[in-house]
C-alpha positions as CSV (number, residue, x, y, z in Angstrom):
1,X,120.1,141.1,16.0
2,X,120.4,143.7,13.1
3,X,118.0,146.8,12.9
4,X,114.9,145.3,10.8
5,X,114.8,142.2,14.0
6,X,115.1,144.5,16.0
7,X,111.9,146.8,14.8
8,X,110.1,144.0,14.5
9,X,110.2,142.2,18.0
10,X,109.5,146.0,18.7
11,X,106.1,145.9,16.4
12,X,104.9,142.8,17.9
13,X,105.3,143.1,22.0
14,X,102.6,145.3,23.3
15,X,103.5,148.5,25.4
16,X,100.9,148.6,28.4
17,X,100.7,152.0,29.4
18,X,98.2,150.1,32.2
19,X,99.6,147.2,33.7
20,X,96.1,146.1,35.5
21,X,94.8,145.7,32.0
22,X,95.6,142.5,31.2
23,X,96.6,141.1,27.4
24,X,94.5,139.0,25.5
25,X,95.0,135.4,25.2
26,X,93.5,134.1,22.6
27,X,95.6,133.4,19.7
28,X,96.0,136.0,17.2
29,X,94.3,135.3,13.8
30,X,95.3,136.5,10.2
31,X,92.0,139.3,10.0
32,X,94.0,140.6,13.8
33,X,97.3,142.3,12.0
34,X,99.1,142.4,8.8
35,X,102.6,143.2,7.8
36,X,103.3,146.9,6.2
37,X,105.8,148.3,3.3
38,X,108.4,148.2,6.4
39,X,107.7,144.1,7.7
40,X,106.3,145.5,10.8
41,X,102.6,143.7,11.8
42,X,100.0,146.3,12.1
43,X,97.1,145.1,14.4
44,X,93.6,146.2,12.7
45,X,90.7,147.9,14.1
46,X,89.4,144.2,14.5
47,X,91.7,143.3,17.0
48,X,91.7,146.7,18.5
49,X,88.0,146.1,19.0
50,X,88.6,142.5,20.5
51,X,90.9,143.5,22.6
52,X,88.4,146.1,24.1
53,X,90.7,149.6,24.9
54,X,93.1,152.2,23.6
55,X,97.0,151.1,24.9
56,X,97.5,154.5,24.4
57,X,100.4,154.3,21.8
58,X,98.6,156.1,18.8
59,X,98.2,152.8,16.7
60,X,97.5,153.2,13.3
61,X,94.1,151.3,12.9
62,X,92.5,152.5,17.0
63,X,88.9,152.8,16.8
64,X,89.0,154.5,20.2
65,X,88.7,158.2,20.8
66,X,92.0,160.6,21.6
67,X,91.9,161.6,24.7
């Protein structure tokens, strides 16, 4: 797998920083990411909001406070 695979199975698998939180199921819809300059998906506040918390990993489009 070169590099640009590589970053972006890395954009698109979730880090959970809390493991009893569990992922969302339902199928991910075209207003839930989009790809940036770099071909990485970038989830939007829209899906941040579905999804219902902050993973903790400082995504671009969070609608959640910093802690």
């Amino acid at each position: 797998m070169d590099s640009s695979s590589s970053n972006i199975a890395n954009a698109i698998t979730p880090t959970m920083k809390d493991s009893k939180k569990p992922l969302p199921t339902s199928a991910l819809s075209s207003e839930d990411f989009y790809f940036n300059e770099q071909g990485l998906m970038v989830f939007t506040k829209k899906y941040h909001l579905k999804r219902g918390y902050c993973c903790g990993s400082g995504c671009k489009n969070c609608p959640y406070p910093k802690d």
